[in-house]
C-alpha positions in Angstrom: -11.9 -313.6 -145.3 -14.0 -315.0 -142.4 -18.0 -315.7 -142.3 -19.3 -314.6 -138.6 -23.0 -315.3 -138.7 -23.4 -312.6 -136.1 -21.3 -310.0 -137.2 -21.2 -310.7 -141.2 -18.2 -310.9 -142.8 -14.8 -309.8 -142.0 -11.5 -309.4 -143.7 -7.9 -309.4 -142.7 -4.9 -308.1 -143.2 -1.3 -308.7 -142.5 1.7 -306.5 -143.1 4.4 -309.0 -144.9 6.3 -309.4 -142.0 3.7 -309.9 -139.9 4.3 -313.5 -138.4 1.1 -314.6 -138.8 1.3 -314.1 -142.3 4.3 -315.4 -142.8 2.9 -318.8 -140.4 -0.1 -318.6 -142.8 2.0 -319.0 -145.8 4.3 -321.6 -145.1 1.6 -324.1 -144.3 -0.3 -323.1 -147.4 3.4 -324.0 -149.6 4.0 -326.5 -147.7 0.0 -327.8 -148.3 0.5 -327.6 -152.0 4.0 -329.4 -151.8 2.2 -332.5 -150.1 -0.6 -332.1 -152.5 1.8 -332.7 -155.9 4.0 -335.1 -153.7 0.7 -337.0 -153.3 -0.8 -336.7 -157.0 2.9 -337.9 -158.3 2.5 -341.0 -156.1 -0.9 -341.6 -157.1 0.0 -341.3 -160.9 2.7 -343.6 -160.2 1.3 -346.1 -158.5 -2.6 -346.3 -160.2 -1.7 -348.1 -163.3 -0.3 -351.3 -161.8 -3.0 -351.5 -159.3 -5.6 -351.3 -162.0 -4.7 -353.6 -163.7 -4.4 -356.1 -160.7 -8.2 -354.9 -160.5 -8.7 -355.8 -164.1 -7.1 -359.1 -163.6 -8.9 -360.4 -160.5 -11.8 -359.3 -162.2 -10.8 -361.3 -165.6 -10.8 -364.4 -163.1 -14.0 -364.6 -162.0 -16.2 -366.4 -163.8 -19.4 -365.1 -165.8 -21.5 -366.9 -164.0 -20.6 -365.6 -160.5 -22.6 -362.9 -158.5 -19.3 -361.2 -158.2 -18.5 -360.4 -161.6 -21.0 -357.9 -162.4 -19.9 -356.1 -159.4 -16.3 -356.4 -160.2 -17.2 -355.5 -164.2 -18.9 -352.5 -162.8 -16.1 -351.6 -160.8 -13.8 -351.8 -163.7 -15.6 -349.4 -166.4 -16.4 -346.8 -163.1 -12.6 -346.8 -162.3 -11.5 -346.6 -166.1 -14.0 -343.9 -166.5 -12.7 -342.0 -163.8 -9.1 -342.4 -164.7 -9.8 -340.8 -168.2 -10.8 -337.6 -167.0 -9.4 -334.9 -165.0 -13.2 -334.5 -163.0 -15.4 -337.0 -161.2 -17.9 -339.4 -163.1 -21.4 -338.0 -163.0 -24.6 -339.2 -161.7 -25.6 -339.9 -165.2 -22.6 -341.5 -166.4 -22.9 -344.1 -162.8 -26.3 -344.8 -163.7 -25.5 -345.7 -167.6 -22.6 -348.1 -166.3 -24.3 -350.1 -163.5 -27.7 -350.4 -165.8 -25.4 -352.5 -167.8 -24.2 -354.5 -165.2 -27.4 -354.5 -163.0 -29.9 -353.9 -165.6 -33.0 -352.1 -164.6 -36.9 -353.6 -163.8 -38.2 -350.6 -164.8 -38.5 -348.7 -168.5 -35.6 -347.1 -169.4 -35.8 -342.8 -168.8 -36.2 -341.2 -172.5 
């Protein structure tokens, strides 16, 4: 289905051997192959990096500017590893008010 904003929308349709369809639908496998190659990686691969995160961040010491940024970066990551969606606005502001916390009276 295609949005024209002159003409509205418009819809098409393919006969199965049409080769346009048949063009359409290899790229769309062949997207979703690259997609689960790329998640597989990614799930492979996260848990060591992390925790070469967590470990530069350990080695910083309290005292440096850098280790509230890195302490932030730490809990967002972790956060974002636990669930299948992204961290909300909400749950970014609760985590860097403990790292950076606010001038201003806390919202009710």
């Amino acid at each position: 289905m295609t949005v024209n904003k002159d003409r509205g929308m418009t819809e098409t349709w393919h006969l199965p051997d049409c080769p346009g369809h048949l063009a359409n639908r290899i790229f769309l496998e062949d997207s979703a192959r690259q997609v689960q190659e790329e998640q597989a990686w990614a799930e492979g691969v996260f848990p060591g990096a992390f925790q070469r995160v967590r470990e530069a961040a350990a080695a910083l010491t309290p005292g440096d500017p850098a280790a509230s940024i890195a302490g932030a970066l730490c809990e967002l990551v972790q956060t974002q590893a636990e669930r299948a969606g992204c961290v909300t606005l909400p749950e970014w502001v609760r985590i860097l008010e403990r790292y950076f916390p606010p001038h201003l009276p806390p919202l009710d």
